[in-house]
N, C-alpha and C positions, 0 to 999 in steps of 0.2 A: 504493500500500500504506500502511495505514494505522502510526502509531507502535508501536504494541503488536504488530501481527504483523512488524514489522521486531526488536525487542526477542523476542519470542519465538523468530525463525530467531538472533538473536546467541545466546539462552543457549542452544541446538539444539547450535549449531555450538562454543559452549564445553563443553559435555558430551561431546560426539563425540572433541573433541583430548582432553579428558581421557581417554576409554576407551580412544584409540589408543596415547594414551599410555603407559596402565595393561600393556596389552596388550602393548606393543615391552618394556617393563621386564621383563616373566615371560618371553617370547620369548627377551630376550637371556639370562638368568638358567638358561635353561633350556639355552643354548647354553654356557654359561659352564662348564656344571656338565659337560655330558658330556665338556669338553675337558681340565677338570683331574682328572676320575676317569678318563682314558686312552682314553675312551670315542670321539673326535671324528675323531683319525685325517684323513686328503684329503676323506673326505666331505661333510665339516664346511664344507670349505670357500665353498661357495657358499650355505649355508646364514647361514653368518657375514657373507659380503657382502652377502647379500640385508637381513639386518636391521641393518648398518649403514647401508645408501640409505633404509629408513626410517627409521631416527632421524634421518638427516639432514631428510626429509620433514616428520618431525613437529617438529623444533626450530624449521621455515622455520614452522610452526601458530603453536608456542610463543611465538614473539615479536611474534603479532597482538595489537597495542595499539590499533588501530581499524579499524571496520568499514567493508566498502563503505557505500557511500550509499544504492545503487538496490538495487530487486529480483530484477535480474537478474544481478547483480555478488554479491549474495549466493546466489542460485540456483547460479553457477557455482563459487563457493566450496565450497558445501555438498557440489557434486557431486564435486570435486578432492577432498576429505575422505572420503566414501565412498570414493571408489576405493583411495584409499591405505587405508580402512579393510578393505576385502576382499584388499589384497596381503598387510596382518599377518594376518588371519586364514587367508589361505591358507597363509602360511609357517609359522605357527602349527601348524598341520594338518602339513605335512609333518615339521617339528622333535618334532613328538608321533608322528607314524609310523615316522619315523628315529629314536627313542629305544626306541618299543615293540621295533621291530625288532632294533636292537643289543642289546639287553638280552637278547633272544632267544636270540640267540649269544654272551654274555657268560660263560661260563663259568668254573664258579669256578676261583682259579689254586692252582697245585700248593702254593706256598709256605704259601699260608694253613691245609693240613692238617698235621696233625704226623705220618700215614704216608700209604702209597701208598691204605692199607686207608682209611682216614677220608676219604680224599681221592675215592675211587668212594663211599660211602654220601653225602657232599655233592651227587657228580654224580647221582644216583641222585634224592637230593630237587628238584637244578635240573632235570633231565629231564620233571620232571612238569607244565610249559609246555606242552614240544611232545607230552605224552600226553594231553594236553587239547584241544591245536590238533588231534591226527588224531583223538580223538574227536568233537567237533565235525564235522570235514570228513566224516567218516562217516554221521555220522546225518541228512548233508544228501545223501550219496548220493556225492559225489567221491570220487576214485581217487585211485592218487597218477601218477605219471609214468611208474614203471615195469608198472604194470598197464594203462598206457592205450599202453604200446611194446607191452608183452608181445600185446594186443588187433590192436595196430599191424603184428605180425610176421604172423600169422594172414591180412591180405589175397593174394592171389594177385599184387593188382597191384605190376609191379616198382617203380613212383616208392615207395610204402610199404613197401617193404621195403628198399629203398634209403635212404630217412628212418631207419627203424627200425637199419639198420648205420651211419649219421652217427651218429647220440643215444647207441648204446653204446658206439662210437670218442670221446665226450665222456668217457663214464662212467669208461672204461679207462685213458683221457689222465691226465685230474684225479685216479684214484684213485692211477695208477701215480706223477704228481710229488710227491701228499702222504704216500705212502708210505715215497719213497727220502730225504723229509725224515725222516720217523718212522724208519724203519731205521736212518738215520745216528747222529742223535742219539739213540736206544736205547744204538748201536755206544758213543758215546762216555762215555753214561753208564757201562756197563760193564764198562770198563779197567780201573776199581782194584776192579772185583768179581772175588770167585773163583767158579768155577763156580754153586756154590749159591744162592748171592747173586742170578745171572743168573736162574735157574732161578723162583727169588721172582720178581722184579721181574717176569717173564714173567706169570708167571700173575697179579698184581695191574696191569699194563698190559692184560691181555688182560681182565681182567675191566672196567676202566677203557673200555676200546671198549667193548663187550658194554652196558654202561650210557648209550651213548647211539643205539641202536637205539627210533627211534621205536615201533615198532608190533611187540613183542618178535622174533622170527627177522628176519634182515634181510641180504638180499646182499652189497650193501655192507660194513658192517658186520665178516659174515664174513670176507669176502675181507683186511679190515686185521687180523685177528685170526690168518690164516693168512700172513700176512706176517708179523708178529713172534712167530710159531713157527719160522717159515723163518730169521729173523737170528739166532732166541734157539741153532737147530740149528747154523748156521754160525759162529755163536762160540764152537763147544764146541771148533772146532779149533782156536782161536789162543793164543797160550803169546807174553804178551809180559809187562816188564815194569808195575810198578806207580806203581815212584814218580811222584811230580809229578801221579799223574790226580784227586787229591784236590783239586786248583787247576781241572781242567777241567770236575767237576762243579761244584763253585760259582758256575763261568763260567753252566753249564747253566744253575741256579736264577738267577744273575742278569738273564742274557736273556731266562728265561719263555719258554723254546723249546718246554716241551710244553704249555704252553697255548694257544701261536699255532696251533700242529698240532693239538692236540684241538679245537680251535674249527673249524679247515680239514675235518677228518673231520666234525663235527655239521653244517655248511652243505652237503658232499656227501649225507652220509644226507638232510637235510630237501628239499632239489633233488627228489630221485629218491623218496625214500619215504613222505613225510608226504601224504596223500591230501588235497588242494587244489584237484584240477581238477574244474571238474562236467561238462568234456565232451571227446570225443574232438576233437584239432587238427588242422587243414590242417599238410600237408608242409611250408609256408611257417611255420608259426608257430613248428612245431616245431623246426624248423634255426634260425631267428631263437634262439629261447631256447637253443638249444646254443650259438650263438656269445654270446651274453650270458652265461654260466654260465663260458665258455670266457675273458671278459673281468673277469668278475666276478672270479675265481678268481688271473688272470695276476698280478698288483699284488700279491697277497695272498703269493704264494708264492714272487716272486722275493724278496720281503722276508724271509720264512724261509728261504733258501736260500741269500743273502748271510750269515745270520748262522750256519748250519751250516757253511758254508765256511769261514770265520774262526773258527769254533771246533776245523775238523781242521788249521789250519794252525797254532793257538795249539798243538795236539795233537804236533803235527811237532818243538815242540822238545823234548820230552821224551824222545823215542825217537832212537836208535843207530839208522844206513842201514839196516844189514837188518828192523830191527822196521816200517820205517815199510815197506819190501816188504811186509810182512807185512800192515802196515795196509791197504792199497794193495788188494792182493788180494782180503781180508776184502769190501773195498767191491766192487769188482768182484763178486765171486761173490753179493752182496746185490743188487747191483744187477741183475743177469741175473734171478735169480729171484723178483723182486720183478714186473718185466716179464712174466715164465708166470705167474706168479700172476692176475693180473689180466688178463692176454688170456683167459685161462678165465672169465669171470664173466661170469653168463647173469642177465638181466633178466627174470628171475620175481617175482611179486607174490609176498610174502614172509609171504602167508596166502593159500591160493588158496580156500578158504571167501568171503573178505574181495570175490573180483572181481565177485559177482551181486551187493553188495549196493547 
């Protein structure tokens, strides 16, 4: 090889560390950013390890102060270099998928509106993502999940019907444990309410679901909206006192309890109702994604469920033995019909117009 095509593969392969390099800087910047907006969460995790092994990769670039000699000594350089340039841009790729995606579900948080009322016309403008994503999935012809069960319930054969009672045993599962999170923390928010008060918060909570129904009527949806009719009924019977619960909503607002829960309800609705499949699944696929939805879901909710627990026990000192009976019960009888609530729920496409198209 002559001097010039050996000086040509040098400034090749110094252009390349530079881009790799350009590239792991935004990469990491880009990981940087979703971890200090709350945004990076366990998921993050692998993501963050994968572009610290390349910077280490490219630092081992950085401090080429001289070239191989031969051709083939630079041939196999160049090709070490490529590859580690396709692992940043793969990571790249998913750090951009894992951000569209989170963002998704980002929902805005309670605190940021000055009422319950400001705080659904916010959701009402974030919602307009996923009325874009099922428009879309529409006009390409996909369904969502519950019209392609609903399709699924219709074969005679028992394995598909069989599939079709797993996927709504998912739907029932998931709705029932992010419910008796939502019921609770409803519960605690209103302690130091008097009836009336309840009565509001009901109807601006209920319009609050209502506004993250992808595709407007929606079973789902429904069904959490019939749940906090059902707690808002069962707390008309409780007569406890008041003091101290002024300290447990604040606790409320500092934990961001109903944003973790309003986020858990818009990842169920989009599951089941955002029209994204273009075709009917095998029985295998379709139980795989029930357990995945079932995994997805588990992480998420024991974390809001640790911190509702620790807010009915911070709740425990304010109440006299018999109020906390009282409280006691309250849960109970919320929590039974929160469970009929949701074993009633039928997986109907949620515009039956919408299933020819």
């Amino acid at each position: 090889m002559e001097k010039k095509d050996i000086q040509r593969m040098e400034r090749e392969i110094l252009t390349m560390i530079s881009t790799l390099k350009s590239l792991n800087l935004t990469t990491r910047n880009k990981i940087n950013e979703l971890i200090r907006s709350g945004r990076g969460l366990s998921e993050m995790n692998s993501l963050t390890f994968g572009a610290e092994e390349l910077r280490n990769a490219q630092e081992d670039f950085d401090g080429l102060k001289i070239f191989p000699k031969t051709e083939e000594q630079l041939e196999n350089l160049r090709s070490v270099i490529e590859e580690t340039m396709k692992e940043a841009r793969d990571l790249d790729k998913l750090v951009n998928e894992f951000e569209e995606k989170f963002l998704k579900y980002n929902v805005p948080r309670l605190h940021e509106s000055e009422s319950l009322e400001d705080y659904a016309e916010s959701l009402r403008g974030f919602m307009k993502i996923w009325q874009e994503e099922a428009k879309k999935g529409r006009e390409k012809g996909e369904k969502s999940l519950i019209e392609w069960l609903q399709q699924l319930d219709r074969f005679a054969d028992e394995e598909r019907k069989a599939t079709f009672e797993e996927m709504k045993a998912v739907a029932i599962d998931l709705g029932t444990k992010i419910s008796h999170c939502l019921s609770e923390a409803f519960l605690l928010m209103s302690l130091s309410s008097n009836e009336e008060e309840i009565k509001q918060n009901l109807d601006y909570f209920s319009d609050i679901l209502e506004c993250l129904s992808v595709e407007g009527n929606s079973n789902i949806i429904n069904t959490f909206v019939y749940v906090m009719d059902f707690a808002e009924r069962a707390m008309r019977l409780r007569e406890l006192q008041r003091s101290g619960m002024d300290h447990v909503r604040s606790r409320l607002k500092e934990k961001g309890i109903f944003h973790l829960i309003i986020r858990e309800v818009l990842r169920l609705e989009v599951a089941f109702s955002c029209p994204d499949l273009p075709m009917m699944l095998t029985n295998e696929v379709f139980l795989a994604m029930g357990s995945h939805l079932r995994e997805v879901f588990e992480k998420k909710l024991i974390r809001i469920g640790l911190i509702v627990d620790e807010l009915k026990k911070e709740t425990r000192l304010y109440f006299r033995d018999e109020e906390v009976k009282k409280v006691s019960f309250l849960l109970e009888t919320m929590d039974l019909g929160v469970k009929a609530i949701w074993s009633r729920l039928e997986l109907k496409p949620e515009a039956d117009d919408q299933s020819d198209n």
